[in-house]
N, C-alpha and C positions, 0 to 999 in steps of 0.2 A: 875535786875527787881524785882520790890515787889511782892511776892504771897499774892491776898487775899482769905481767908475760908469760905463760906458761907451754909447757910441749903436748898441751890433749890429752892429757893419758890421767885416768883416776885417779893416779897416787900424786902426779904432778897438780891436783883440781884439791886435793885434799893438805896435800903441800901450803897449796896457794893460802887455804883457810890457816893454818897454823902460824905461817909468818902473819898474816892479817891481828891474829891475836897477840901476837910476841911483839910485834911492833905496832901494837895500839892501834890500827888504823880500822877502823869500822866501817866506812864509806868506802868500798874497791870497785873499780871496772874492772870484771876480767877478759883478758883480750889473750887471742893464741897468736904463739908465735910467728911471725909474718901478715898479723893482721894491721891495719892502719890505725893509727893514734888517730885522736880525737883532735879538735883543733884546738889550743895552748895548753894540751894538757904537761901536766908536769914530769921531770925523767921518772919513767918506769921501775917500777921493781921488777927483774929480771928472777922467778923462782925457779929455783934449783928444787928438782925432784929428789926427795929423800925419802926410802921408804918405810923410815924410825919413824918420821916425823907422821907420816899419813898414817903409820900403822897405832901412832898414839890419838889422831883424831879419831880415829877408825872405834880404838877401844873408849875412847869417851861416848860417840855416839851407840855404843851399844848401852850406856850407861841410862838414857834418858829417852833411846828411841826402842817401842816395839819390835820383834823380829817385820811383823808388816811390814814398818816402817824405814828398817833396815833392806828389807825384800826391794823395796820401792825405792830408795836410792843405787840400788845395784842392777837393777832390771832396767830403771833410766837410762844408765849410764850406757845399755846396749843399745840405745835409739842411734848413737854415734852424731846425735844432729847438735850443732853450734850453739842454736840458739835457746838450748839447755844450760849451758856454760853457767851463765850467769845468774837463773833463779834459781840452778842447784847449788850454786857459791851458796847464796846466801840466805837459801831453808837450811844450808847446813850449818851454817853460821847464827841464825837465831835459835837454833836448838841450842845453842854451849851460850847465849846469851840469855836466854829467858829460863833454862835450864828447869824445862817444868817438861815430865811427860806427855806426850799426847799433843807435841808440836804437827804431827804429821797427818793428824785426824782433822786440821782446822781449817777447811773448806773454802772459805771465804778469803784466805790470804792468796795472794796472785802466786806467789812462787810454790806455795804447797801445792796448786790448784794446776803447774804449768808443771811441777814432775809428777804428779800423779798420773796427769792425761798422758803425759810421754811412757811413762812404765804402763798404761793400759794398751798403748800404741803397737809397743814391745812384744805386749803378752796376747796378742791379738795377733801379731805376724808370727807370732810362733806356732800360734794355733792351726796356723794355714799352712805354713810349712809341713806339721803332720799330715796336716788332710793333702796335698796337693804334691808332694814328693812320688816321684818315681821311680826305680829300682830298673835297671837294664844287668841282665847275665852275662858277665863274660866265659870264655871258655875254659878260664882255669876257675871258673866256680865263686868268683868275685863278681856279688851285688855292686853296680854304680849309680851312683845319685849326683845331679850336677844341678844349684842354685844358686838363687841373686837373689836373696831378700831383701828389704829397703834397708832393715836395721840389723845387726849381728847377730842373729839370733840361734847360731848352730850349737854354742852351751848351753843353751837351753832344751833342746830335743835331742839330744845325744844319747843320755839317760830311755829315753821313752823308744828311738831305735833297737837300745841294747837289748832292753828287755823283750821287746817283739820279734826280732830278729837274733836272738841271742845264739845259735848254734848256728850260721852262718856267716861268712866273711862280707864284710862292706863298706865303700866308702862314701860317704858323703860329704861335696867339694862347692865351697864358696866363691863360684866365678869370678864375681865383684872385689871379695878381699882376699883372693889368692889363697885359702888353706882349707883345710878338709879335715875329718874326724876317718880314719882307719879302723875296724873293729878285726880282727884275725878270726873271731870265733869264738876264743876261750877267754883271752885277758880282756885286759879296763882298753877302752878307745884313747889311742892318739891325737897328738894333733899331729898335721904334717903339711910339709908346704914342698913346691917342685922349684929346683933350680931352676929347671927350662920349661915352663910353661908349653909352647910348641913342640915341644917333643912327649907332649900325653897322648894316648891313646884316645880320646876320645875331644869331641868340640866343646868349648866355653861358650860356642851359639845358640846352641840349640843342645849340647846335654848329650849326644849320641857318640854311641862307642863306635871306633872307628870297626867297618865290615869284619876285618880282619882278623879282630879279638874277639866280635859277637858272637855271643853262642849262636848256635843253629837254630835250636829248639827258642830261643829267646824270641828271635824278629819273628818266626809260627804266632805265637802267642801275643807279638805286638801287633801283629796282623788283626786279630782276631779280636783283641780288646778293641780298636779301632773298628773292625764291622760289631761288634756287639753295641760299639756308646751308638753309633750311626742307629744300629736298629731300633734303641729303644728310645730314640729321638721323635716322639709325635708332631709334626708338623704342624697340625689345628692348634697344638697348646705353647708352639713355643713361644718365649718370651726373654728376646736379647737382654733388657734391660735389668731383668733381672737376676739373668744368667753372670752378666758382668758386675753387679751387686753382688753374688755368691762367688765365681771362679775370674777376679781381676785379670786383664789382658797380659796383665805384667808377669804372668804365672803360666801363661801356655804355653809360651818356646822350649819349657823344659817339658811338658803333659805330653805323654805319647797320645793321648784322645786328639790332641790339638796339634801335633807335629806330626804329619803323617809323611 
């Protein structure tokens, strides 16, 4: 089997597929950059990212795959997890080989079967980011939002902030991959990323703005949400297990209900 080498990146994964067809080679492992060979495998093809080359696989599979279908390779690819690599190579790769629609509906194949569940993964942690995001005031009138979801999921709910918050400034900032979406109020959201991390006004710990920028009237109302979740907590009905089924542990260091 041929090993190919590539840098992670979408266009470098769609790269990989296009020399796979130019140079005939049907059978490929793909492996990322710095990851270990295989034992006698043979020298590597090294893919060079090109983004003619991915933007012509790109318009072939609009050719033979549904937008679904097309939604469902790009939503994948925000899982960010490795062990996608290699069954998205190659559901992308029997589409331009069997070249019939409707490669992406067939249930029964492992690799259709192992990016569908990852883009359900995707659209499932996005869901939760809406429901579970918090909004702290600062004193110049800027909304802050601070997260770590498992997979990338902040172009996904960028849109759905804008629209509910659309006449107010905000940011919402991806502790784990370092960048954040900006909204001013009026234009389209940014992206944006800090030189110096340590010197933001607010913690990557726990999400909170530092005292000093907090509005006043903000921590009032953090107070208050806090004795409100407490109050309407019945005690004869609760139920941990299920609470941690609906609101994951991995989501409360940013919850003002759960960060007190």
């Amino acid at each position: 089997m041929t090993v190919y080498i590539f840098d992670n990146t979408f266009d470098g994964l769609l790269t990989a597929v296009f020399d796979s067809f130019f140079r005939k080679q049907q059978k490929v492992m793909l492996l990322v950059d710095g990851e270990q060979l295989p034992l006698f495998a043979e020298a590597p093809h090294q893919v060079v990212t090109d983004s003619e080359k991915a933007e012509r696989v790109w318009k072939g599979l609009e050719k033979y795959l549904s937008k679904d279908g097309l939604h469902m390779i790009a939503i994948s690819w925000l899982s960010e997890e490795r062990a996608l690599n290699q069954p998205l190579f190659n559901f992308i790769c029997k589409v331009f080989r069997m070249k019939l629609k409707g490669v992406d509906r067939n249930a029964s194949d492992e690799d259709v079967l192992v990016v569908r569940n990852t883009c359900r993964r995707v659209l499932h942690e996005q869901l939760r980011m809406k429901q579970f995001i918090r909004f702290q005031k600062a004193k110049d009138g800027t909304y802050l939002a601070v997260v770590s979801p498992d997979h990338n999921v902040l172009p996904l709910i960028i849109d759905h902030f804008q629209d509910r918050f659309n006449d107010q400034p905000w940011l919402i900032y991806d502790a784990h991959r370092h960048y954040g979406y900006y909204y001013d109020g009026t234009a389209t959201p940014i992206r944006i990323t800090f030189e110096d991390e340590s010197a933001v006004p607010f913690s990557l710990e726990n999400g909170k703005l530092d005292t000093d920028v907090l509005s006043e009237n903000d921590q009032i109302f953090q107070d208050l949400w806090r004795s409100y979740f407490k109050a309407i907590c019945i005690k004869e009905r609760m139920n941990p297990k299920k609470q941690l089924s609906d609101m994951p542990r991995r989501y409360w260091k940013y919850m003002t209900e759960k960060n007190g």
